[in-house]
C-alpha positions in Angstrom: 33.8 -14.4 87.5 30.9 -12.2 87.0 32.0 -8.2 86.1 30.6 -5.8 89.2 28.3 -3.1 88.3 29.4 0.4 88.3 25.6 1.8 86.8 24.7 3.5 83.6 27.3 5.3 81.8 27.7 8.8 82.1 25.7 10.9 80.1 26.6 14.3 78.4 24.5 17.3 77.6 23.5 18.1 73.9 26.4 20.0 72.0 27.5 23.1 73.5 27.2 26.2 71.3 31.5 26.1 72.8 31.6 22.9 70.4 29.3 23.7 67.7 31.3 26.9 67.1 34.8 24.9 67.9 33.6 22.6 65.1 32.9 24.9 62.8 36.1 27.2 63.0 38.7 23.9 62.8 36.6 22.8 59.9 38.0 26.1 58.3 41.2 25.5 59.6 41.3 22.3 58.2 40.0 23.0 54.8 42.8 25.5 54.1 45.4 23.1 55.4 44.1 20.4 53.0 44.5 22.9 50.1 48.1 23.3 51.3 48.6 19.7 50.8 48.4 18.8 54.1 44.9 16.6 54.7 43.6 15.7 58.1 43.9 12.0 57.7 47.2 10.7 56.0 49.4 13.4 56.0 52.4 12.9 54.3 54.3 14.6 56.6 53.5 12.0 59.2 54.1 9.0 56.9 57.4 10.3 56.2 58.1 10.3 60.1 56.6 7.2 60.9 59.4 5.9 58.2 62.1 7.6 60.5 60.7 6.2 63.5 60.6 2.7 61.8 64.2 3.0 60.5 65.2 4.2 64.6 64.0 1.2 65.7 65.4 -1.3 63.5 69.0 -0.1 64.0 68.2 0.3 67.6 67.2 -3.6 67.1 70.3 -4.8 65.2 72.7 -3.0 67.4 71.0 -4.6 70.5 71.4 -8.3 68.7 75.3 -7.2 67.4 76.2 -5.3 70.8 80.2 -6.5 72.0 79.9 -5.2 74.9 77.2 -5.1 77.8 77.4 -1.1 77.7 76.7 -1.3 74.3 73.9 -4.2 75.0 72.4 -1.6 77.4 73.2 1.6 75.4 70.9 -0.5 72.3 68.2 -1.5 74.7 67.8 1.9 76.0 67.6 3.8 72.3 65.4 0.4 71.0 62.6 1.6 74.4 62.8 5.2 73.3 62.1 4.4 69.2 59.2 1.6 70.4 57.5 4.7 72.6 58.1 7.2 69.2 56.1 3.4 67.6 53.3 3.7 69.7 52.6 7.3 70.3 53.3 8.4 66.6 52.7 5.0 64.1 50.4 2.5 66.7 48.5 5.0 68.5 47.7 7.3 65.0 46.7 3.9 63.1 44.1 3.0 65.4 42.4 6.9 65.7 42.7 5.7 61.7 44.6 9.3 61.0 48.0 7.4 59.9 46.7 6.7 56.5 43.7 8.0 54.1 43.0 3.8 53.5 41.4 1.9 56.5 43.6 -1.3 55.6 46.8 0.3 55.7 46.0 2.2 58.5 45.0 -1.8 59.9 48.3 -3.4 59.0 50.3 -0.5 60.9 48.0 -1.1 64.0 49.0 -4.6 63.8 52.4 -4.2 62.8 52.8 -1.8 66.0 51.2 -4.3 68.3 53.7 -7.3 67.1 56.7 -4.3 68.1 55.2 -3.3 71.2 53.7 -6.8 72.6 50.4 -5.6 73.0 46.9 -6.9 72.0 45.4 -4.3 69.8 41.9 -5.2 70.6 42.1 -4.3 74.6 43.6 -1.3 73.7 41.5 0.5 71.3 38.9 -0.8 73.7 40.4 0.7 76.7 41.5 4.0 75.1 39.1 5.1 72.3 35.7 3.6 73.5 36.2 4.2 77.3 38.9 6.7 78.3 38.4 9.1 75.6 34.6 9.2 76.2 34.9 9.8 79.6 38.4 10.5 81.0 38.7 10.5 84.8 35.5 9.0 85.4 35.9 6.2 88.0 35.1 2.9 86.5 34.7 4.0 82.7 38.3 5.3 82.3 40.1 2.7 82.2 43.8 4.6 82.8 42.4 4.9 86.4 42.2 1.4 87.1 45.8 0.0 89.1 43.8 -3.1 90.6 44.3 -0.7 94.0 48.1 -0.6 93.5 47.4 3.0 93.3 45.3 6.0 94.0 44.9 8.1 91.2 41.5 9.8 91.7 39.8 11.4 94.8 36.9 9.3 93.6 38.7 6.0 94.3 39.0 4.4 98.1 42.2 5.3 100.1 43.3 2.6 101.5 46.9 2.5 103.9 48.4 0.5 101.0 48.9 4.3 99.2 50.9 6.0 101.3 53.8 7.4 99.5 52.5 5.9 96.5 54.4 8.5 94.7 57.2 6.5 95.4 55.7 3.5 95.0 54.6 4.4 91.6 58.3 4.6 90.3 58.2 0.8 90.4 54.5 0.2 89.4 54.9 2.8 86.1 58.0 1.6 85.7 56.7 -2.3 85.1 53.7 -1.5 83.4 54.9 -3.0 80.0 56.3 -6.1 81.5 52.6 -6.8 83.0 50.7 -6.0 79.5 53.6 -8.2 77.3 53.4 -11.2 80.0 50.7 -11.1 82.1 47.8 -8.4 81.6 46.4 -9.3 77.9 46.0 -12.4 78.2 44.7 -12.3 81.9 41.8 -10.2 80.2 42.0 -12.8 77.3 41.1 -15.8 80.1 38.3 -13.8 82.2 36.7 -12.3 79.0 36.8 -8.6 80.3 38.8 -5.4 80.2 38.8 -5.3 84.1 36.4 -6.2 87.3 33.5 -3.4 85.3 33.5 -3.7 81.6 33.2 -7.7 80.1 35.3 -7.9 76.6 35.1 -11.0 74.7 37.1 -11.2 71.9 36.0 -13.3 68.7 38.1 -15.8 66.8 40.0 -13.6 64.7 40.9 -11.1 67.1 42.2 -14.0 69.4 44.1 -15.5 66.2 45.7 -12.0 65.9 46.8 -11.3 69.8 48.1 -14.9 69.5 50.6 -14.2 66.4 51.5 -10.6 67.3 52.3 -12.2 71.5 54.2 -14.7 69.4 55.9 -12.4 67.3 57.4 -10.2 70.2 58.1 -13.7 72.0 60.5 -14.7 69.2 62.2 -11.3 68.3 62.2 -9.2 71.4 62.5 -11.9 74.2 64.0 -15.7 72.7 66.5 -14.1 69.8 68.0 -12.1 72.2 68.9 -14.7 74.8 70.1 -16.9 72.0 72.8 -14.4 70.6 73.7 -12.7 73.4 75.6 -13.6 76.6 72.5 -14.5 79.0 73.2 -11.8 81.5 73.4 -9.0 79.0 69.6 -10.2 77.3 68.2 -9.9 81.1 69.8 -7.0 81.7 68.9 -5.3 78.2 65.5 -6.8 78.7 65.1 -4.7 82.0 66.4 -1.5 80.5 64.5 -1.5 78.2 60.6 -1.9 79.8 61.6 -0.2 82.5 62.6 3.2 79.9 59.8 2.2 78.3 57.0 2.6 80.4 58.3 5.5 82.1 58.4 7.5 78.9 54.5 6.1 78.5 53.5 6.8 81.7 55.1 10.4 81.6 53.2 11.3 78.3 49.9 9.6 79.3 49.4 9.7 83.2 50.2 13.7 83.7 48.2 14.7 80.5 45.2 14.2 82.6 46.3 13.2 86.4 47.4 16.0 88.4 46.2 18.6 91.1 43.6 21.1 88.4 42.2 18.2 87.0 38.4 17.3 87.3 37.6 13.9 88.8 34.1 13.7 90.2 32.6 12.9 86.8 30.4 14.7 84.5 29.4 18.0 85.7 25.9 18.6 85.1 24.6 20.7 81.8 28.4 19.6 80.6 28.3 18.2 76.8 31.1 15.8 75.5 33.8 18.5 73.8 33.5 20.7 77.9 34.1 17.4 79.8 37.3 17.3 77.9 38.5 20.5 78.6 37.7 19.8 82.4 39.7 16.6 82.5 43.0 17.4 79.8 45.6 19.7 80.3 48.6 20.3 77.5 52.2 20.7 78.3 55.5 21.0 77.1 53.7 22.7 73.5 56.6 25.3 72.9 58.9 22.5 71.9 59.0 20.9 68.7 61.1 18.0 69.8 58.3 17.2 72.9 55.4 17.1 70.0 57.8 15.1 67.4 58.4 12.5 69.7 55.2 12.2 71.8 53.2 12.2 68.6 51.4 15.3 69.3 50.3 13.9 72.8 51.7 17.0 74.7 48.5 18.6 72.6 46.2 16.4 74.6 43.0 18.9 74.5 43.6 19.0 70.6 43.8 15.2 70.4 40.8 14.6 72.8 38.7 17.1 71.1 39.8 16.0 67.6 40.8 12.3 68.0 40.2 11.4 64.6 42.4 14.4 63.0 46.1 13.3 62.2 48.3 15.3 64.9 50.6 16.9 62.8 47.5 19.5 63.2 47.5 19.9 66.8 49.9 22.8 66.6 47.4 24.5 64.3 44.3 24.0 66.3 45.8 25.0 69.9 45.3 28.7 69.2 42.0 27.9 67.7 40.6 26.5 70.9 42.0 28.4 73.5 40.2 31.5 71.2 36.8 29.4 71.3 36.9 28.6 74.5 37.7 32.1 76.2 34.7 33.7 74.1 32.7 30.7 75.9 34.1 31.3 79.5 35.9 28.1 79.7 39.6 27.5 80.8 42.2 25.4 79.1 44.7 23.8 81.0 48.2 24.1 80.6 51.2 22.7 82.6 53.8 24.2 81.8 56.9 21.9 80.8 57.6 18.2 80.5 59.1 17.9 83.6 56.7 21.2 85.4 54.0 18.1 84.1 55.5 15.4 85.8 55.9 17.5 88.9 52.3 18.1 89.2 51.6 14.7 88.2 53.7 13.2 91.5 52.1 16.3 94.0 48.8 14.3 93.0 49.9 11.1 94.0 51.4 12.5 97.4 48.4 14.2 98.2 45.9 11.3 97.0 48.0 8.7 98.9 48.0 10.5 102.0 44.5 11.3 103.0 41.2 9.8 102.4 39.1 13.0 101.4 39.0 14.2 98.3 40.9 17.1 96.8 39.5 20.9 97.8 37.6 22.0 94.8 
């Protein structure tokens, strides 16, 4: 099937004297961190981390495979979803910005060692995340975290249809299988058509077919067959549920309200906009006061750091936050904050209410 047409891709201004000034002031910042021992790529404070998050994971793992009891089955499954989220927004998602390590193939192997953990084909991903949604984020058809295949109406910009009524509640049980779909279903759906989704065609060459096929086969053996074969078969279905289900909630809580609730831009790139204001019209921080919140989500909860500095490891994000809220006030630009986790996730579900229940877009 042919991909449909959605136009030219959005275009941006030339640099802002916002980002030219932004750029040059983290450069600074940056430089005197380095001298502290603390470089922007391969910071050894995140590779000592990643090493805790590893070590969660695989005694989340063993006491899954060794659980007595189904509480116990469940109580494993549950920690195991929480340490493979810590996996992919702090060792997966940090290898493939290339921040994890200073050496492109170690930085490689994590990626791949995360997408045998998590089930995932690398390939889609970085396509879907670096070269589509964090160009454009919350354009309709080149951000790719907007597309639910209709299950869902997460921008003004999409067509209501009656299926999205009180798709806030309906969105408990679409977030809530999200990883089932990519593990058993989504990757290699895209795999078969040779495209990302009905817009963007992806055809992936030999190798990186050779590589979805041995990580999918991977996560087949360990995280779905081993399980049923040393455990009672009720407790592996059961775990098995847990655990996705934790899963992609905790993703989806990090990822959807970062950039999908009521202040949020979504009728594209305004005009005279460059790249680094675009950002700061579609990303919104939260939960930043707490140290636990950024260890965990892998600096994520600093989304307008991360968007404007992708390629900087996020240990950093702390660092730049004051830096670009000072920039960006001298430049008459705002940036968005939500409050708490669970203030985000508030504002995240008013969207979905209000999107699901009317057709016109949201009052400017």
């Amino acid at each position: 099937m042919a991909a449909e047409s959605i136009g030219e891709m959005p275009r941006f201004a030339a640099k802002s004297a916002f980002w030219a000034e932004l750029r040059a002031v983290a450069k600074e910042h940056l430089a005197r961190e380095a001298g502290r021992g603390r470089p922007s790529i391969g910071d050894p404070r995140l590779l000592r981390k990643a090493a805790v998050i590893l070590l969660w994971f695989s005694l989340s793992y063993a006491a899954l495979l060794s659980a007595s009891t189904l509480p116990a089955a469940l109580l494993a499954a549950l920690s195991l979803a929480f340490a493979a989220a810590a996996i992919g927004f702090g060792v997966f998602h940090d290898a493939n910005h290339r921040t994890l390590f200073k050496r492109p193939a170690a930085n490689l192997f994590a990626a791949r060692l995360g997408a045998a953990l998590l089930g995932l084909s690398r390939h889609f991903w970085v396509h879907k995340h670096q070269s589509l949604h964090h160009r454009q984020p919350n354009v309709v058809g080149w951000d790719d975290d907007l597309e639910t295949r209709g299950f869902l109406r997460l921008s003004p910009a999409s067509a209501w249809e009656p299926r999205h009524r009180r798709q806030e509640v309906k969105a408990l049980l679409w977030y809530g299988l999200n990883s089932l779909e990519w593990v058993f279903w989504k990757d290699f759906h895209c795999l078969a058509l040779g495209r990302l989704n009905a817009w963007h065609p992806l055809e992936l060459e030999k190798h990186e077919r050779r590589e979805l096929l041995v990580c999918k086969g991977l996560y087949l053996i360990l995280f779905v067959v081993l399980p049923f074969v040393v455990l009672p078969f009720l407790w592996a279905a059961a775990a098995l549920v847990l655990y996705h289900l934790a899963f992609s909630w905790v993703l989806a809580a990090v990822f959807q309200v970062a950039h999908l609730t009521p202040e949020m831009e979504f009728d594209g790139v305004r005009a005279g906009d460059d790249w680094a204001m675009h950002q700061l019209r579609t990303t919104a921080d939260f939960a930043t006061g707490s140290r636990f919140t950024t260890w965990f989500t892998g600096g994520l909860n600093h989304q307008i750091e991360h968007h404007l500095f992708p390629n900087v490891a996020h240990s950093h994000y702390s660092g730049l936050r004051p830096i670009v809220r000072a920039v960006a006030g001298r430049h008459g630009l705002r940036c968005h904050d939500l409050g708490g986790t669970f203030a985000a996730i508030r504002q995240h579900f008013t969207l979905l209410k209000t999107l699901g229940a009317r057709a016109e877009p949201l009052p400017s």
